[in-house]
C-alpha positions as CSV (number, residue, x, y, z in Angstrom):
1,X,0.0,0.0,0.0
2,X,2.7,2.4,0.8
3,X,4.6,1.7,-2.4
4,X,1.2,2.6,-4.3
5,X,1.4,5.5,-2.6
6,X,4.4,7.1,-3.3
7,X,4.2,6.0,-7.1
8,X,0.5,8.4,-7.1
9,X,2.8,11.2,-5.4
10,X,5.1,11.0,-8.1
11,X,2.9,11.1,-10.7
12,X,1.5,13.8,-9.6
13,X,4.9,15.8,-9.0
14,X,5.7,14.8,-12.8
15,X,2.3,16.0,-14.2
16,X,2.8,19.2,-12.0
17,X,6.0,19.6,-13.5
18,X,5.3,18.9,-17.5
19,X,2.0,22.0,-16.6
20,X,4.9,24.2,-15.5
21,X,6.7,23.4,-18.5
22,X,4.1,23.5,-20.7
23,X,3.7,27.0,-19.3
24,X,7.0,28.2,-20.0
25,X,6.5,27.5,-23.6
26,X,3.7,28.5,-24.2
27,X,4.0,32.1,-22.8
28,X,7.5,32.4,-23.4
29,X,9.4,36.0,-22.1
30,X,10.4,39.3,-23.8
31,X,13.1,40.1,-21.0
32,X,16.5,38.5,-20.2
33,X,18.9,38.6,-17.4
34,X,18.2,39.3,-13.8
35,X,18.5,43.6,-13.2
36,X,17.0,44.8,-10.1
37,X,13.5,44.0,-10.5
38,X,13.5,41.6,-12.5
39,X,13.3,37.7,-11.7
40,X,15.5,34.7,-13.0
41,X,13.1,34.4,-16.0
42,X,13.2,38.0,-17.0
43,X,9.9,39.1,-15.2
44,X,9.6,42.0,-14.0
45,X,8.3,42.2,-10.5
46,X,7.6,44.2,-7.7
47,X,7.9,43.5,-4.0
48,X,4.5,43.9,-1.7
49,X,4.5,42.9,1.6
50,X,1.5,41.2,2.4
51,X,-0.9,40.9,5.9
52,X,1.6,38.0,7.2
53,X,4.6,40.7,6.9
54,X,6.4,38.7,4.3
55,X,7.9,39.9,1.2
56,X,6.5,38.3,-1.8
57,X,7.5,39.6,-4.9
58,X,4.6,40.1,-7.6
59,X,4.8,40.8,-11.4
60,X,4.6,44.2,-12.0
61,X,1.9,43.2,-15.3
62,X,-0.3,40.8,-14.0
63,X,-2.9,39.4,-16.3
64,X,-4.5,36.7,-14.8
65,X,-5.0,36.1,-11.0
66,X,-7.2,33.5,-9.2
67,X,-8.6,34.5,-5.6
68,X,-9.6,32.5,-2.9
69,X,-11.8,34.3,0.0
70,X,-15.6,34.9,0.1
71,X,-16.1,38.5,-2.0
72,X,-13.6,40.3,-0.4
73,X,-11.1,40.2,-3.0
74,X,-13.1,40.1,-5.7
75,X,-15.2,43.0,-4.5
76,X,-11.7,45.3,-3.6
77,X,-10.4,44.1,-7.0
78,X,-14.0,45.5,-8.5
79,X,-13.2,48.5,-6.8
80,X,-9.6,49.0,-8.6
81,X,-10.9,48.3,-11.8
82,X,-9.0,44.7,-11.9
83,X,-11.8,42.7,-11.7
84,X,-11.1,41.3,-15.6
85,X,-8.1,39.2,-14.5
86,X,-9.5,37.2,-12.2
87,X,-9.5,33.5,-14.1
88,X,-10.4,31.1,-10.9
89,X,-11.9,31.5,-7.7
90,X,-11.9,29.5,-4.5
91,X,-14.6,29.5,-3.1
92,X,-18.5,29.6,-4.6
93,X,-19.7,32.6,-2.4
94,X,-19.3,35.0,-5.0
95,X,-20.9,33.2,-7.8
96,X,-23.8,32.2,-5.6
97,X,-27.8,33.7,-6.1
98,X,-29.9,33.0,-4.0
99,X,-33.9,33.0,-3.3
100,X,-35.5,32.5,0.1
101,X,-38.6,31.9,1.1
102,X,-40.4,31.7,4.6
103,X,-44.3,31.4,5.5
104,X,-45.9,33.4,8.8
105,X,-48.4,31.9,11.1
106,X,-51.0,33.0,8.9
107,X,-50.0,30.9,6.2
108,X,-49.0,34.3,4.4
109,X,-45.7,33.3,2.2
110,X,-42.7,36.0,1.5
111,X,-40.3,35.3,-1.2
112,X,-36.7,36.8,-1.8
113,X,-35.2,36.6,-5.6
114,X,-32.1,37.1,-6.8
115,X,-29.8,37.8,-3.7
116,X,-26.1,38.2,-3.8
117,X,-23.0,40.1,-3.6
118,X,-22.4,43.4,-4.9
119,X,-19.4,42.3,-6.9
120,X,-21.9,39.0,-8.4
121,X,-24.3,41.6,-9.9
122,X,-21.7,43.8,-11.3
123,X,-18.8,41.0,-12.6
124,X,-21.5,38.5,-13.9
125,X,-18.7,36.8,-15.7
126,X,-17.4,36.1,-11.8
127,X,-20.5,33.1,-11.9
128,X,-18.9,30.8,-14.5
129,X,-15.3,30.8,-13.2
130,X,-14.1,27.5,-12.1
131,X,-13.5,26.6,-8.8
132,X,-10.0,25.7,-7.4
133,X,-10.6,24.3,-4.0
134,X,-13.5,22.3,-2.9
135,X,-14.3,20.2,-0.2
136,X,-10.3,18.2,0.1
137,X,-8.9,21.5,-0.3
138,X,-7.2,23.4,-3.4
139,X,-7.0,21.1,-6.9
140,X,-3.0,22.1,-7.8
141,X,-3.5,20.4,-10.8
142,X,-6.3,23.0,-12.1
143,X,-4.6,25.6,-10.2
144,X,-1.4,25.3,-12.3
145,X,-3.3,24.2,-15.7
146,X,-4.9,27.9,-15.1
147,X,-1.1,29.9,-15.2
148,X,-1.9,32.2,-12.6
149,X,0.7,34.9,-12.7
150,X,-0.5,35.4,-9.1
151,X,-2.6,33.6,-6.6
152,X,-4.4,35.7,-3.7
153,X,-5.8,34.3,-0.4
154,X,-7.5,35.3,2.3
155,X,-7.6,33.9,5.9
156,X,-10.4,34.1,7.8
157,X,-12.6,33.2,4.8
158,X,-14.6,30.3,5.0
159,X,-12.2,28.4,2.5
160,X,-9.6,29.1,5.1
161,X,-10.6,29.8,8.8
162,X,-6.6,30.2,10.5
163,X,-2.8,30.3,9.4
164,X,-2.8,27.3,11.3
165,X,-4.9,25.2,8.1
166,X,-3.3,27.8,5.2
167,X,0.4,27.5,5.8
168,X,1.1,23.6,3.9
169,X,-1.4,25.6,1.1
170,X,0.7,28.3,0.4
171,X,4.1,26.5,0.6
172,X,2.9,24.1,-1.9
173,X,1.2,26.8,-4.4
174,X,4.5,28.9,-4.4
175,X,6.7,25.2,-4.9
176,X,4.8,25.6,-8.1
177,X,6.0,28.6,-9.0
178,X,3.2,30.7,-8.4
179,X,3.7,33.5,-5.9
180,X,1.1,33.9,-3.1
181,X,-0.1,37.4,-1.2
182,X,-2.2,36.7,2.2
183,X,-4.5,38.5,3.7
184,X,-5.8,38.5,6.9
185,X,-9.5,38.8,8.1
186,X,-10.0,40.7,11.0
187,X,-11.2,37.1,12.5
188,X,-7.5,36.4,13.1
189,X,-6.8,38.9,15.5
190,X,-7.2,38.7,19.2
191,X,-9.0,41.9,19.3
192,X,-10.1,42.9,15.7
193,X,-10.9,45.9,14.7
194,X,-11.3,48.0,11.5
195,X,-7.6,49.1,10.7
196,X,-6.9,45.1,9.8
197,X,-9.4,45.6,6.7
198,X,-8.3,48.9,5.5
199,X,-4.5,47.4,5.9
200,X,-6.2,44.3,3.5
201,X,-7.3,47.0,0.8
202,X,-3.7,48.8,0.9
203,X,-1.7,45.4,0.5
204,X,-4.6,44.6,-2.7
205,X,-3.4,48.2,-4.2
206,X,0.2,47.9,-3.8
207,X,0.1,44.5,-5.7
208,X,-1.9,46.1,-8.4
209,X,-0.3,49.6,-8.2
210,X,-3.0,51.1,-7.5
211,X,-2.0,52.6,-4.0
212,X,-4.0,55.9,-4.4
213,X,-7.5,54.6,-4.6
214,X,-6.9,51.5,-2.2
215,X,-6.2,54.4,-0.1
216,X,-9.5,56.6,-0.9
217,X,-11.6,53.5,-0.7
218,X,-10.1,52.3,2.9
219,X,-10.4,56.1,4.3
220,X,-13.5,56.2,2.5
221,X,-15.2,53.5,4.4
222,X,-13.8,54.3,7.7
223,X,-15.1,57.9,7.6
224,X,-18.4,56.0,7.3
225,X,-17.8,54.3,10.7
226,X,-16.1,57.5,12.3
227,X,-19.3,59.8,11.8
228,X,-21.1,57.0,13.9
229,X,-18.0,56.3,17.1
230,X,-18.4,60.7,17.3
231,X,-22.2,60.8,17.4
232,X,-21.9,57.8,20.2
233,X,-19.1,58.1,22.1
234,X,-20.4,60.4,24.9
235,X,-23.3,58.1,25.9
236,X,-23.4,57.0,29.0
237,X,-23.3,53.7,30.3
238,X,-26.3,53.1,31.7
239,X,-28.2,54.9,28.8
240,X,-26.7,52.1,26.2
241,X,-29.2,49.8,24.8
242,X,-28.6,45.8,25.0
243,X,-28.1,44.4,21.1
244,X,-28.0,41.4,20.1
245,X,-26.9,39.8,16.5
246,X,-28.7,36.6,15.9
247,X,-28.4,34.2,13.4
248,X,-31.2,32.5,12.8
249,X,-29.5,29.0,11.2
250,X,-32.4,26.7,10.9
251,X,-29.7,23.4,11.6
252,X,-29.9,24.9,15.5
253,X,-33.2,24.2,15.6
254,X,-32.9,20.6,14.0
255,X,-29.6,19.7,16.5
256,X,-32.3,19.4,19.3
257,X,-33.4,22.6,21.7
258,X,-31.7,25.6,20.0
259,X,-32.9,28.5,18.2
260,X,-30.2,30.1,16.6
261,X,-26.9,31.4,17.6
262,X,-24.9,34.6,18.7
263,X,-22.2,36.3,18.4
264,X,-19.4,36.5,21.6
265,X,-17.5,39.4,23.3
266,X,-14.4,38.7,21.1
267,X,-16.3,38.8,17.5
268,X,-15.9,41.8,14.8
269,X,-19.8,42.2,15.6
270,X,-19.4,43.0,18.9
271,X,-16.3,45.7,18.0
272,X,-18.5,47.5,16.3
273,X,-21.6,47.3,18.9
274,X,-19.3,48.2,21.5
275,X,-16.1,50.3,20.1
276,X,-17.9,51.6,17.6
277,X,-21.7,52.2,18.2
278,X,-21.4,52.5,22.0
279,X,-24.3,49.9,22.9
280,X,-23.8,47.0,25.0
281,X,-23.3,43.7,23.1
282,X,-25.9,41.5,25.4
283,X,-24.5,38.4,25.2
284,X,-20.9,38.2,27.3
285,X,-19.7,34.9,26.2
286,X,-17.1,34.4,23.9
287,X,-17.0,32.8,20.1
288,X,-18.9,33.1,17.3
289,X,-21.7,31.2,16.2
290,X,-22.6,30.2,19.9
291,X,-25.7,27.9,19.8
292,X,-28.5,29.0,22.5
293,X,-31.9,28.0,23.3
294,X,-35.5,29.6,23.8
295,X,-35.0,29.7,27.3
296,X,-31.6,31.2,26.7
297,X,-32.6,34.1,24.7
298,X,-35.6,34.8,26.4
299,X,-32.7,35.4,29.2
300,X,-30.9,37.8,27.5
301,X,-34.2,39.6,26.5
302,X,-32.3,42.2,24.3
303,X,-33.7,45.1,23.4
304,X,-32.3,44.9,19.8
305,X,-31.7,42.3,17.6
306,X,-30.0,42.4,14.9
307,X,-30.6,39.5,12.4
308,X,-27.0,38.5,10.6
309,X,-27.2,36.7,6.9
310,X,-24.1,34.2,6.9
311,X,-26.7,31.2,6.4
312,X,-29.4,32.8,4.7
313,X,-31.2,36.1,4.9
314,X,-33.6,36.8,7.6
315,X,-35.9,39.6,7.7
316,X,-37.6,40.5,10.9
317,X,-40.7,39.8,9.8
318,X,-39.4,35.8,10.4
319,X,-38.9,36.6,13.9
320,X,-42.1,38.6,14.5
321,X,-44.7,36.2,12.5
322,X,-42.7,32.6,11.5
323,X,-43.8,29.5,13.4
324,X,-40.6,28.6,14.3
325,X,-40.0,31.9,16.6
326,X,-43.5,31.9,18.6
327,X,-41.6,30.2,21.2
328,X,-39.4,33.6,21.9
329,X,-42.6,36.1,21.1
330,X,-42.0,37.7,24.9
331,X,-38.6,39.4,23.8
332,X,-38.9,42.9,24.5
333,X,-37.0,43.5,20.9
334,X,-40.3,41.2,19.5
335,X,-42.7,43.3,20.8
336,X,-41.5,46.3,20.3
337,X,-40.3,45.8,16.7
338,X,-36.7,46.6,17.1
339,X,-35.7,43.6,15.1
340,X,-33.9,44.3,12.2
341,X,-31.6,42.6,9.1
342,X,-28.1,43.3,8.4
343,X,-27.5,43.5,4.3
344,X,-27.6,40.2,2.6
345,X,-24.2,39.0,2.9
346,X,-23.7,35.1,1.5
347,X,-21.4,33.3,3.1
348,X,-19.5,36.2,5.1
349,X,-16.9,34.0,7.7
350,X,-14.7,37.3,7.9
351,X,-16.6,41.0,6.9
352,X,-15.8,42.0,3.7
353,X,-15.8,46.0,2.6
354,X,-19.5,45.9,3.3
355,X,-19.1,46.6,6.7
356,X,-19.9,50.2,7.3
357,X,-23.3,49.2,6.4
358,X,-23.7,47.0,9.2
359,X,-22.5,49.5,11.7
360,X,-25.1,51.7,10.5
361,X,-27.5,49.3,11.2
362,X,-26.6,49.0,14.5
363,X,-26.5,52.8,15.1
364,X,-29.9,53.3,14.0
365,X,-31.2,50.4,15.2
366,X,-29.6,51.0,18.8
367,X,-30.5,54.9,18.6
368,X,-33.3,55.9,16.2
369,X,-33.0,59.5,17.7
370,X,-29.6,60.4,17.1
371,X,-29.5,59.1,13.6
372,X,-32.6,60.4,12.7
373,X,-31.3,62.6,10.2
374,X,-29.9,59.5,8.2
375,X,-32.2,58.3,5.4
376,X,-30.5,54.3,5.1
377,X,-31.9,53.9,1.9
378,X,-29.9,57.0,0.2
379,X,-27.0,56.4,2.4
380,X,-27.1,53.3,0.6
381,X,-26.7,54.6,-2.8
382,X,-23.9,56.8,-1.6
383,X,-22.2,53.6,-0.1
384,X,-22.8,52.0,-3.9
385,X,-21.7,55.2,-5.9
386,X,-18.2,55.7,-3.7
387,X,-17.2,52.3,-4.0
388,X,-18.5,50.9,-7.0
389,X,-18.5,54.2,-9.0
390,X,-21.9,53.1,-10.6
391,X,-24.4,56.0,-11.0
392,X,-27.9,55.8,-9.0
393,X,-29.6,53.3,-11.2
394,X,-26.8,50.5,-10.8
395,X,-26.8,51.8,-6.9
396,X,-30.9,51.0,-6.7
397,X,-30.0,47.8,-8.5
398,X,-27.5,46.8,-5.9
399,X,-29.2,48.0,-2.9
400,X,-32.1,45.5,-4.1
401,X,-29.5,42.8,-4.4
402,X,-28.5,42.9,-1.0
403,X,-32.2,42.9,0.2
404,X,-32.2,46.2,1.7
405,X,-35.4,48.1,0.0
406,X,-37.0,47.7,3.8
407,X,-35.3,50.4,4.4
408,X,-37.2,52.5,1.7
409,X,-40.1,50.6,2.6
410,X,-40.3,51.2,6.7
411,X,-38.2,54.6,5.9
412,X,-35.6,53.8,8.5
């Protein structure tokens, strides 16, 4: 058995190796010798250090680029205008659209069409990319049969939760060859916070030269956030509302007892309920996805709740009127209708550059008064215009996308 084995591990080294090959001769190079800047094979390149703090050196012309994260990447590389050269992503998040439905006690049925990301309505050629990792991890044959000049990965995604699983991925990608830039999701901080994603978006436009508008977007979308931490940050403690993000994952409720789960102390969520919005995050346990009963949330009894989309969108109306939520009708954020969704997000294991609308959710959901003055639906479409660049059709288009016409429809 062993000896069968090792004879599959070499074939596979010797197929990897005539791809590579194949490669070489089929793109061939217009530059020779090895000056400053140039690799052995007459490349030119440029050194970016990525989220890890290593060096990796990068061709200064890229053409074709496969990404593995869950939108992120593709979304920022929407955002510089690079979009066109992505040829293979890993995971299927950013293809994906999706259509809900959910029926009330009344028997009354609501339907959702069409969700997705941002960066699937506007890239549609993103939904018939071919996939490099699945469920055994990344296929290096298709990966090098694709001639990335560059591969991009992000940690923290759900193709790749910690350093801990990526590390034997990367060293193999770059014994192919292939060089490798990782980012890192705020999830792989102790104590994340917004500076990690903005550092993500500055690393994506130094290995695309575009350093000036990485920087406008990143500043962009934490002056989104700061307008919100001034407007709080004076409130006292015992005037901050209890909040609550809830995902309502239907397997909880099959596993026996549970409801849905929450989100810890240590989460991104509760950073910006906390450090950002200046509510209290009501649940004190740490982790994400934490698994609680009825009895459990009735417990908590928070006065918001804020309904999170990583397995599926949820709009409050499932918690007020769905038979599967009678059970917690006594929460106080149940009867007095401060439930409310966060943008659909499919699968989102790290937050992508969609973020400052989910603190903006939280700010008006935690304090209707103070952000009166905001109109989410048009903030929206400024969100949309700034990153995207689209004009106010594309932004309606987009806002519908990520299910957020509620907020024209309730005005909130």
């Amino acid at each position: 058995m062993a000896v069968r084995c090792m004879r599959g591990r070499v074939a596979v080294v010797l197929f990897l190796i005539f791809l590579l090959v194949l490669s070489a001769g089929c793109t061939g190079t217009e530059h020779s010798g090895d000056r400053p800047g140039q690799g052995v094979d007459g490349v030119e390149y440029r050194t970016v250090v990525d989220s890890r703090g290593v060096e990796v050196q990068v061709p200064t012309e890229i053409e074709r680029v496969v990404t593995v994260s869950d939108g992120f990447i593709e979304g920022i590389m929407l955002a510089l205008g690079e979009e066109e050269k992505i040829v293979a992503v890993g995971t299927s998040s950013p293809q994906r659209v999706y259509n809900f439905t959910y029926q009330t006690m009344g028997g009354e049925t609501y339907e959702y069409r069409d969700g997705m990301q941002p960066v699937t309505y506007l890239s549609p050629r993103i939904r018939d990319l071919p996939p490099v990792k699945g469920s055994e991890g990344v296929n290096y044959e298709t990966l090098a049969g694709l001639h990335p000049d560059l591969v991009i990965l992000r940690v923290g995604s759900c193709a790749f939760y910690s350093m801990d699983k990526v590390q034997k991925t990367v060293t193999t990608i770059e014994g192919l060859g292939i060089p490798v830039v990782v980012l890192k999701a705020p999830s792989c901080f102790d104590e994340p916070d917004l500076s990690t994603i903005s550092d993500e978006i500055r690393v994506l436009g130094a290995v695309f030269g575009k350093e000036k508008r990485a920087g406008e977007l990143a500043d962009y979308l934490e002056s989104r956030t700061q307008v919100i931490f001034e407007r709080t940050k004076d409130i006292p403690e015992a005037e901050r509302p209890n909040v609550l993000v809830f995902g309502a994952w239907p397997a909880n409720r099959k596993s026996g007892g549970g409801v849905g789960d929450v989100e810890g102390t240590d989460t991104i969520d509760s950073y910006f309920i906390e450090e950002i919005v200046h509510a209290k995050n009501v649940y004190r346990g740490t982790g994400g996805m934490v698994p609680v009963s009825a009895e459990q949330l009735l417990t908590l009894d928070p006065d918001v709740i804020l309904l999170t989309t990583a397995y599926g969108y949820h709009p409050a109306e499932e918690l007020y009127s769905a038979p599967n939520y009678q059970i917690v009708s006594e929460l106080s954020a149940v009867k007095n209708r401060r439930v409310f969704s966060f943008p659909f997000e499919p699968p989102n294991c790290a937050k992508r550059h969609e973020y400052p609308i989910d603190v903006m959710v939280i700010a008006k959901a935690a304090y209707p008064d103070r952000f009166a003055d905001i109109d989410l639906g048009e903030w929206l479409l400024d969100y949309y215009k700034s990153v995207y660049g689209v004009d106010d059709e594309t932004a309606r288009a987009l806002r519908s996308a990520q299910w957020m016409d509620w907020t024209v429809e309730e005005d909130f």
